[in-house]
N, CA and C atoms as a LAMMPS dump frame, in Angstrom:
ITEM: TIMESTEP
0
ITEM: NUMBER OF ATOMS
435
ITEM: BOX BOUNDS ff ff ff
-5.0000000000000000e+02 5.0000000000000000e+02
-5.0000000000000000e+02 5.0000000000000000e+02
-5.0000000000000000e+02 5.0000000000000000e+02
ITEM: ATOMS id mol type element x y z
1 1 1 N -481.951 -6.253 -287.907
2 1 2 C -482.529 -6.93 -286.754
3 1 3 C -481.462 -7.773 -286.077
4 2 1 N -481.481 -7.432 -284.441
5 2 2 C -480.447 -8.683 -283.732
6 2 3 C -480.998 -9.754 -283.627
7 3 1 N -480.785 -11.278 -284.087
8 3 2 C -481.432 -12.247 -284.038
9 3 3 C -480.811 -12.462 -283.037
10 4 1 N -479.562 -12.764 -281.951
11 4 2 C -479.252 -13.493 -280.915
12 4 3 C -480.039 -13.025 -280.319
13 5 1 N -480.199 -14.108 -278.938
14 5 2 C -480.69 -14.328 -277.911
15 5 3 C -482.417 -14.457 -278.597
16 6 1 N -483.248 -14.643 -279.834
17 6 2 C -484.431 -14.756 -279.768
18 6 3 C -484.538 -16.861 -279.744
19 7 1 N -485.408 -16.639 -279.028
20 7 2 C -485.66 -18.301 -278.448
21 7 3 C -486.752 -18.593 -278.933
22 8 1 N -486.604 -19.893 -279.566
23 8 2 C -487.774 -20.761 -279.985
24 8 3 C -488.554 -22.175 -279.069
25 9 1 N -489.096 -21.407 -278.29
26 9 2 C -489.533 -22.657 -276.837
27 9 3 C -490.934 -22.621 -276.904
28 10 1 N -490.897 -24.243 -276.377
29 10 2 C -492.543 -24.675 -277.056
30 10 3 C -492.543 -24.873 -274.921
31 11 1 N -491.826 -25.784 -274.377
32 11 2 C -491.939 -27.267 -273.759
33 11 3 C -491.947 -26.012 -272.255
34 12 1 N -492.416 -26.931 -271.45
35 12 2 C -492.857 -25.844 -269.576
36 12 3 C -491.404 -25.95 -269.036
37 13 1 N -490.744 -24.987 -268.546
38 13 2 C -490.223 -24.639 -267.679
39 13 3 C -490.029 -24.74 -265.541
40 14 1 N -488.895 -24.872 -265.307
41 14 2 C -489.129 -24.835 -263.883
42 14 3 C -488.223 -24.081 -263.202
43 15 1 N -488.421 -23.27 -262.724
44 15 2 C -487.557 -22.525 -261.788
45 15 3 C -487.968 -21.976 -260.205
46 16 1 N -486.598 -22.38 -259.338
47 16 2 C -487.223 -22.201 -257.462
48 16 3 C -487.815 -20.578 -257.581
49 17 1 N -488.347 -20.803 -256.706
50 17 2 C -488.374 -19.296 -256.353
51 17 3 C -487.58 -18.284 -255.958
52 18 1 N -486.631 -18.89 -255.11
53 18 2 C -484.959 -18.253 -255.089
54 18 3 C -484.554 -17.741 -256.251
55 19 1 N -484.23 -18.373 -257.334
56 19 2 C -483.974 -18.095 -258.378
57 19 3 C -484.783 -16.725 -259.036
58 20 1 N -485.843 -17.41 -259.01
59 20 2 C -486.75 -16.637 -259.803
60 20 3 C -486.713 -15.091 -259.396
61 21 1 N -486.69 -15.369 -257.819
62 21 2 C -486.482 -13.465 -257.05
63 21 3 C -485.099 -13.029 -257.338
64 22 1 N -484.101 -13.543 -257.277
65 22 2 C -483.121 -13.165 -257.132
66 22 3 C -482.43 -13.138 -258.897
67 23 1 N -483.286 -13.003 -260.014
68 23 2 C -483.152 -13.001 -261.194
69 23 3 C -483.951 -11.743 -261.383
70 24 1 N -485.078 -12.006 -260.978
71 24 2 C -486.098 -10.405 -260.816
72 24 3 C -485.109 -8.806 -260.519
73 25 1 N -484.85 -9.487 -259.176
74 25 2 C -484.122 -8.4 -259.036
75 25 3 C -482.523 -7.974 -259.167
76 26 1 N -482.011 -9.047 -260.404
77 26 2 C -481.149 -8.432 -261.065
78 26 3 C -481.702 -8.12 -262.255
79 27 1 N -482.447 -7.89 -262.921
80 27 2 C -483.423 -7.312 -264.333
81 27 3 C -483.315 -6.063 -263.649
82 28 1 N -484.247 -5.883 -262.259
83 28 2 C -484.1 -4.276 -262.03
84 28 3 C -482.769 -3.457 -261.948
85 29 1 N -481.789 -4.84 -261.457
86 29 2 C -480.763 -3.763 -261.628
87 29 3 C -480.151 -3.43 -262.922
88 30 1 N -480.054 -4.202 -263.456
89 30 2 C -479.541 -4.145 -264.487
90 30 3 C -480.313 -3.146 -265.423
91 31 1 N -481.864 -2.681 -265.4
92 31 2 C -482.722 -1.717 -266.12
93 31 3 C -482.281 -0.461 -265.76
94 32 1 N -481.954 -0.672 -264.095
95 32 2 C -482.011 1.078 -263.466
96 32 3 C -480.377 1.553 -263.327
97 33 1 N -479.066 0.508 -264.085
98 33 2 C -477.803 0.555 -264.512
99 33 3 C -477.927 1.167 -266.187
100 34 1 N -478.957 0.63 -267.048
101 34 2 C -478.677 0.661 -268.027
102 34 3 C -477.666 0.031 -268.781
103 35 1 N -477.366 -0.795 -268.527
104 35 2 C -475.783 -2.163 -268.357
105 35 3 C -475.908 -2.251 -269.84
106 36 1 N -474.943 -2.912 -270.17
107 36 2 C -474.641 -3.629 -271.659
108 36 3 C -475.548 -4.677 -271.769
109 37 1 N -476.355 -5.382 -270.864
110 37 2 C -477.044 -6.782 -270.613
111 37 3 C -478.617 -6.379 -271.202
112 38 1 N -478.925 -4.877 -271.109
113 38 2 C -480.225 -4.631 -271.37
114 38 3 C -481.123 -5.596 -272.101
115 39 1 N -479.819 -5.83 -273.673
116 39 2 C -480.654 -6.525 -274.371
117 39 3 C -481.513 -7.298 -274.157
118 40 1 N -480.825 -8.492 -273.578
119 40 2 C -480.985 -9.796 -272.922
120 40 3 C -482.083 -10.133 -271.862
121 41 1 N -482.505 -9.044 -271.301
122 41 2 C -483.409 -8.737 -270.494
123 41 3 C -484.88 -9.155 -270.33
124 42 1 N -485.414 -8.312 -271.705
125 42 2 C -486.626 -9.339 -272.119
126 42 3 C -486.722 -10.885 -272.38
127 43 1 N -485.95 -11.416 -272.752
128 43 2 C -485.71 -12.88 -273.118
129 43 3 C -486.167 -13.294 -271.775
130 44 1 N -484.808 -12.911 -270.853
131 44 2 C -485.143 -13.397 -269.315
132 44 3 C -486.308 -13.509 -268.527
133 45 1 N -486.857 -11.877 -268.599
134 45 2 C -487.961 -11.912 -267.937
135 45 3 C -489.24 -12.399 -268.843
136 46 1 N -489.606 -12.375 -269.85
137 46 2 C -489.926 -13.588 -270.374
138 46 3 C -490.355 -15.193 -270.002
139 47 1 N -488.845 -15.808 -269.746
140 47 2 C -488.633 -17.06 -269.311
141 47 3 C -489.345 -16.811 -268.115
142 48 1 N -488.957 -16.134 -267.046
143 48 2 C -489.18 -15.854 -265.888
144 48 3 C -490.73 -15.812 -265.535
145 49 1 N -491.558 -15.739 -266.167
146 49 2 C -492.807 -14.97 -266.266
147 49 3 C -493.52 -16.245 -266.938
148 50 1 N -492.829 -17.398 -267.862
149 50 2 C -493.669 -18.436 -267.975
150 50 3 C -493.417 -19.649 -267.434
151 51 1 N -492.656 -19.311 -266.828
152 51 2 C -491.856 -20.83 -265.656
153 51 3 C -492.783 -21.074 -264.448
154 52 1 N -492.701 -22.342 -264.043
155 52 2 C -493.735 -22.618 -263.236
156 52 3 C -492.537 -22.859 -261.934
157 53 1 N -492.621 -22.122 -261.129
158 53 2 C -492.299 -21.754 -260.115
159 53 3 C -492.386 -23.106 -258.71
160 54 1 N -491.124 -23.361 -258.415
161 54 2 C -491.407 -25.075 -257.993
162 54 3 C -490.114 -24.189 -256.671
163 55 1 N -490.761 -25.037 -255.347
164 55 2 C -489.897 -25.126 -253.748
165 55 3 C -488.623 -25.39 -253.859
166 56 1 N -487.944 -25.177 -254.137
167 56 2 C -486.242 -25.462 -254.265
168 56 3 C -486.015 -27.349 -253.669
169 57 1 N -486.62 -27.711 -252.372
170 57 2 C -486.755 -29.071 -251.905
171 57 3 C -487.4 -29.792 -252.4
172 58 1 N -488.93 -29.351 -253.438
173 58 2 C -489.359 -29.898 -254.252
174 58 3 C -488.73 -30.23 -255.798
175 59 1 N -487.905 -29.334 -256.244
176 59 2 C -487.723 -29.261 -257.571
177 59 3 C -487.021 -31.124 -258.15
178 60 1 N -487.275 -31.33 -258.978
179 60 2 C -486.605 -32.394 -260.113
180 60 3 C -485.836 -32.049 -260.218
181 61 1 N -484.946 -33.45 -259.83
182 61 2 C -483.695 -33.617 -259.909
183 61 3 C -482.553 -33.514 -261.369
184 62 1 N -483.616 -33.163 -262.822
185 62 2 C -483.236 -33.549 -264.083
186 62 3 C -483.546 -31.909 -264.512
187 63 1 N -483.442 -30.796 -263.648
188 63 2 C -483.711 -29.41 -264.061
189 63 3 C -482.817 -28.55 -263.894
190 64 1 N -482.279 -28.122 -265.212
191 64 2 C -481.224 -26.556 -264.889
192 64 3 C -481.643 -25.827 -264.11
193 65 1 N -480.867 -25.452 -263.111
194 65 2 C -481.236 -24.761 -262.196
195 65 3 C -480.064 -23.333 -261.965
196 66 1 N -480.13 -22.183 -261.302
197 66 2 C -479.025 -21.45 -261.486
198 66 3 C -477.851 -22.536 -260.62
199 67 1 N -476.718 -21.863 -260.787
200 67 2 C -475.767 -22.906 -260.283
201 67 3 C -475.464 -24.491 -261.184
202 68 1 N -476.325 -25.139 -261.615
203 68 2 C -476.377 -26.174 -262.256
204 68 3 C -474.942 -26.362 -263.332
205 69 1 N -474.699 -27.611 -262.83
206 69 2 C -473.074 -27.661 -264.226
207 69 3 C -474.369 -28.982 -264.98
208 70 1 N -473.771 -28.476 -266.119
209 70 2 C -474.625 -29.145 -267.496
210 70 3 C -473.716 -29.948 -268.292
211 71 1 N -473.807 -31.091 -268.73
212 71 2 C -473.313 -31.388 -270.349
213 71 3 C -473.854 -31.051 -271.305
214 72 1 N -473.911 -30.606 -272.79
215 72 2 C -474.354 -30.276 -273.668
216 72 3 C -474.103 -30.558 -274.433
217 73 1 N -474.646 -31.418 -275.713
218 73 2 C -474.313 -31.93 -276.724
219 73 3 C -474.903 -30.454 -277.878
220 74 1 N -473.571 -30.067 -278.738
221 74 2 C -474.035 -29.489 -279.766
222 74 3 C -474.811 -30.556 -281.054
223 75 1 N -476.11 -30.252 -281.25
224 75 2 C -476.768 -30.997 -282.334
225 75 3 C -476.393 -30.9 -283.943
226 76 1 N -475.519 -30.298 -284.013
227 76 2 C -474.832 -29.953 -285.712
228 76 3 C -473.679 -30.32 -285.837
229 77 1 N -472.215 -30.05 -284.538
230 77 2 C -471.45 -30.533 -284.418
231 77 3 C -470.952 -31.851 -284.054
232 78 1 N -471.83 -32.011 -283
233 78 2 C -471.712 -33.678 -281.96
234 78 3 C -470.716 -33.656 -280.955
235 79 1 N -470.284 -31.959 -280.794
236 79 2 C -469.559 -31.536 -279.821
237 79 3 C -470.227 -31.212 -278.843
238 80 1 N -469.461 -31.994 -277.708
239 80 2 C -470.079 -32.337 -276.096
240 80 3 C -468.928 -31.089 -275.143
241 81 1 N -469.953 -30.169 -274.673
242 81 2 C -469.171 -29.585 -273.552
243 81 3 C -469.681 -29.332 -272.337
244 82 1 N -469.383 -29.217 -271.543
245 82 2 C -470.029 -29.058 -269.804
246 82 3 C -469.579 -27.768 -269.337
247 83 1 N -470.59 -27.086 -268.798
248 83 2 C -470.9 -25.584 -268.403
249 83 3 C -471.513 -25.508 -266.886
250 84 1 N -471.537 -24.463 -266.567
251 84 2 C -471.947 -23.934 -265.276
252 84 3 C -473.078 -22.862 -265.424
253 85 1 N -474.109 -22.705 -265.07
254 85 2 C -474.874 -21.753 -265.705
255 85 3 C -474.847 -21.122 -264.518
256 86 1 N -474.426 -19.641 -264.397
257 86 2 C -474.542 -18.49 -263.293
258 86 3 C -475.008 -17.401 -263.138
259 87 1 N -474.705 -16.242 -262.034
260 87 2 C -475.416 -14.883 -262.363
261 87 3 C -473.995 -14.041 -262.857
262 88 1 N -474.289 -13.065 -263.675
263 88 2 C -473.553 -12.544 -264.358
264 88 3 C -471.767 -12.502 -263.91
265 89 1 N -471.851 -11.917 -262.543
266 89 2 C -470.73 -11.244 -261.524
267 89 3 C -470.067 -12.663 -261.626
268 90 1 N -470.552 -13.641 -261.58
269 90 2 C -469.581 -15.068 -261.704
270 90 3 C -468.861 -15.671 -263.073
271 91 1 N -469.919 -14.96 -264.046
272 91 2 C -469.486 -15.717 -265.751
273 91 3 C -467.684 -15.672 -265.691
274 92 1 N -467.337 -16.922 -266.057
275 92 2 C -465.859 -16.676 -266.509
276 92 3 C -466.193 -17.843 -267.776
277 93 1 N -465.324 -17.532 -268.924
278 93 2 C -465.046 -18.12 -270.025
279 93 3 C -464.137 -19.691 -270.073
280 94 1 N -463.249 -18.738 -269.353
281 94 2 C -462.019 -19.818 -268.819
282 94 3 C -462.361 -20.729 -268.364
283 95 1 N -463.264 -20.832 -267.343
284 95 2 C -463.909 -22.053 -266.531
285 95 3 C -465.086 -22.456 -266.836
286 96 1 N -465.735 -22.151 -267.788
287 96 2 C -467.243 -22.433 -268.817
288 96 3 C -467.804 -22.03 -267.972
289 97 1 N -468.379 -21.292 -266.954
290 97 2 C -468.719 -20.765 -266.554
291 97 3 C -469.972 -19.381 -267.033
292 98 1 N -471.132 -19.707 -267.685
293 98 2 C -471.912 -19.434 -268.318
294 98 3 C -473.019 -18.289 -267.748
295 99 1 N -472.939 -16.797 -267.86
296 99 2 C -473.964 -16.669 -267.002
297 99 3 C -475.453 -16.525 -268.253
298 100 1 N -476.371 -16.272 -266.89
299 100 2 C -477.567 -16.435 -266.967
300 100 3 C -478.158 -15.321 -268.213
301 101 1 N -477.695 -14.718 -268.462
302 101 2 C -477.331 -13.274 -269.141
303 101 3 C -477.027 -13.712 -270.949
304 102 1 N -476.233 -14.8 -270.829
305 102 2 C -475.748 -14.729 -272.634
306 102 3 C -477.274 -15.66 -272.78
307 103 1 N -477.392 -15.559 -274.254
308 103 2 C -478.089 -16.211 -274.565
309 103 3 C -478.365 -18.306 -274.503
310 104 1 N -477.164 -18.253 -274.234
311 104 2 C -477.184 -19.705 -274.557
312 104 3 C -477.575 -20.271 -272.97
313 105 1 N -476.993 -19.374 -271.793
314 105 2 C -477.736 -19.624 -270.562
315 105 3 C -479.236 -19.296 -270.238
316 106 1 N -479.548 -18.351 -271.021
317 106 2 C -480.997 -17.879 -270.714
318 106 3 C -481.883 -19.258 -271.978
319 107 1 N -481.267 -19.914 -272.687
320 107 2 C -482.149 -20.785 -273.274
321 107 3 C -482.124 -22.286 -272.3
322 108 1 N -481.677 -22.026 -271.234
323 108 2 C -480.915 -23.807 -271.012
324 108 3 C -481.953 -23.512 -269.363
325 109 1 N -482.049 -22.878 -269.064
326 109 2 C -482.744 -22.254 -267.276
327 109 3 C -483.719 -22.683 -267.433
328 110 1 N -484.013 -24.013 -266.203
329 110 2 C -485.306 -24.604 -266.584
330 110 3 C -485.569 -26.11 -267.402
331 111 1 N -485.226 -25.962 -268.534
332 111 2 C -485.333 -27.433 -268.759
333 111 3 C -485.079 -28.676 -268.34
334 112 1 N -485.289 -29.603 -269.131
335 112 2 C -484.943 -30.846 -268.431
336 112 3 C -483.99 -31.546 -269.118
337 113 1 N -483.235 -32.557 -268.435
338 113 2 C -482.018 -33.722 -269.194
339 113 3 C -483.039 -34.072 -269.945
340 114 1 N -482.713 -34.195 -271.272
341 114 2 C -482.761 -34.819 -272.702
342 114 3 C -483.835 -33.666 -273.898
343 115 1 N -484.278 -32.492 -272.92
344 115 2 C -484.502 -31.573 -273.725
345 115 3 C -483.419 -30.939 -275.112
346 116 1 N -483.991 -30.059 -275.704
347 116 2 C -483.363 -29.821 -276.866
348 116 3 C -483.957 -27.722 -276.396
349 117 1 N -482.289 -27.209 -276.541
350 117 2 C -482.469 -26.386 -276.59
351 117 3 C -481.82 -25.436 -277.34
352 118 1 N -482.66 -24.117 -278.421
353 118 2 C -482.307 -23.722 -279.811
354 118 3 C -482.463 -21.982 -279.447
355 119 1 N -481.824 -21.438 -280.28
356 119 2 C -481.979 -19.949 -280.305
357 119 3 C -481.495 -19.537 -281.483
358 120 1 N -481.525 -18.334 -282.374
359 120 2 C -481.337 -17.368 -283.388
360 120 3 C -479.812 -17.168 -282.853
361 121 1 N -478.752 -16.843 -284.016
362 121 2 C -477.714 -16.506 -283.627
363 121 3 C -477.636 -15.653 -284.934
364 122 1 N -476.637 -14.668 -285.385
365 122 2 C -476.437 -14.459 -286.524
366 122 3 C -475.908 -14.889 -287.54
367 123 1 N -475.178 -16.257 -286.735
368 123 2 C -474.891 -17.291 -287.948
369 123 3 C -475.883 -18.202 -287.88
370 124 1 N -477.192 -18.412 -287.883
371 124 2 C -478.001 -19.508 -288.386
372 124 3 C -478.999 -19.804 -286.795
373 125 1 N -479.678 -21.109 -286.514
374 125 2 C -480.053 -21.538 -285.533
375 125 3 C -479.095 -22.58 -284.921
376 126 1 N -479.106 -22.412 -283.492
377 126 2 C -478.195 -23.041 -282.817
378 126 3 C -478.825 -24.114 -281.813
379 127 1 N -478.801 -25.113 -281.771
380 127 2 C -479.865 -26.242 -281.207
381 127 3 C -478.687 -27.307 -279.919
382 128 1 N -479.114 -27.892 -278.724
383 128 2 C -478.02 -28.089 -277.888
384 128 3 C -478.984 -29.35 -277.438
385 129 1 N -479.006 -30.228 -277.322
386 129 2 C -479.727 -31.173 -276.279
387 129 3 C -478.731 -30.77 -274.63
388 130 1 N -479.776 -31.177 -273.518
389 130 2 C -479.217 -30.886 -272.525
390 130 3 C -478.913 -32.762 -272.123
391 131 1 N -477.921 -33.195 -272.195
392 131 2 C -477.469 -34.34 -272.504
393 131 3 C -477.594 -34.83 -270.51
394 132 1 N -477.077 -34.251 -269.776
395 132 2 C -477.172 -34.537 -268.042
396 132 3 C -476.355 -33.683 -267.521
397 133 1 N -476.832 -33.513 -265.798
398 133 2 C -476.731 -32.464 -265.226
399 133 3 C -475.566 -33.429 -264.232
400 134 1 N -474.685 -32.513 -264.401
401 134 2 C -473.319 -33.557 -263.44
402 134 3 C -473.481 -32.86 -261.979
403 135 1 N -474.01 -31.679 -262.041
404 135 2 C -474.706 -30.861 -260.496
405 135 3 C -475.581 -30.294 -260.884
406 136 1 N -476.766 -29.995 -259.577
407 136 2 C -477.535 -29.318 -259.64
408 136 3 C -478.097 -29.265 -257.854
409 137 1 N -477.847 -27.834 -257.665
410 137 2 C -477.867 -27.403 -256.417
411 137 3 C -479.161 -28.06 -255.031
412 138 1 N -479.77 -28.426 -255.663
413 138 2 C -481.478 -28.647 -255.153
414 138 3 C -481.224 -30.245 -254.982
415 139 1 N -480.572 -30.969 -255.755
416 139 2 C -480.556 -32.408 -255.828
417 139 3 C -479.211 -32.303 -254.889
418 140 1 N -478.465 -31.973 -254.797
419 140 2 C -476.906 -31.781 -253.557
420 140 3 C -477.696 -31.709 -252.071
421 141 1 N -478.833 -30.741 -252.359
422 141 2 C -479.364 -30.19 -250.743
423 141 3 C -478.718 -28.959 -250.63
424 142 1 N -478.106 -27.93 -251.472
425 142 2 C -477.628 -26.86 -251.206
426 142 3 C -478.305 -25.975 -251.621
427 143 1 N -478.93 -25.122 -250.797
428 143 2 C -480.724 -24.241 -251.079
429 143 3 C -480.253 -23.065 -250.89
430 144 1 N -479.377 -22.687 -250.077
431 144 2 C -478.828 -21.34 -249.744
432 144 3 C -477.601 -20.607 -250.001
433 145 1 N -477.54 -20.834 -251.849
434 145 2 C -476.181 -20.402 -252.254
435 145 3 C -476.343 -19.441 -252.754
């Protein structure tokens, strides 16, 4: 059994609707590619499917959002790193640059600063508080990226 990417989420979700379409319809592409990402897929649409769907001008200012740069406190280590959560075509490593696609971005989409967020890895469970959002596109006023 692959345990990455299975998520253990209790707490509600928020994602614009921008997002939400423009995540939709990279699932289709990515289904009707047959991509390496397949896996990952269900997780997403998943998330996608229990998120409560909020106006991009409305959204909280304390919510991962795509685009969003994050701090993250690892909860085992006490190692603090700051990420970018994106759509795939953007992920770079080099620049933490996280897409929406690995698991550790598809657990973080949506929550809120001071949430705690965990997933299955094959080395053990991996748990992150989302410590604060140093950007987030909706709180800038930038709706059309």
């Amino acid at each position: 059994m692959n345990w990455e990417g299975i998520f253990m989420r209790n707490g509600k979700i928020f994602i614009t609707r921008q997002d939400r379409d423009r995540l939709k319809n990279l699932i289709l592409k990515i289904f009707n590619e047959r991509s390496r990402d397949m896996a990952h897929l269900s997780d997403l649409g998943e998330e996608l499917e229990r998120g409560e769907v909020v106006e991009s001008r409305l959204m909280p200012t304390d919510v991962v959002t795509m685009n969003s740069q994050i701090r993250l406190k690892d909860l085992e280590s006490g190692e603090v790193e700051t990420y970018t959560l994106v759509f795939p075509d953007e992920a770079n490593v080099d620049e933490n640059k996280i897409s929406v696609l690995a698991p550790i971005g598809t657990a973080m989409l949506g929550y809120r600063v001071g949430d705690t967020v965990e997933w299955m890895t094959p080395g053990g469970l991996r748990r992150f508080q989302i410590q604060k959002l140093l950007y987030q596109p909706e709180a800038a006023g930038d709706f059309h990226r």
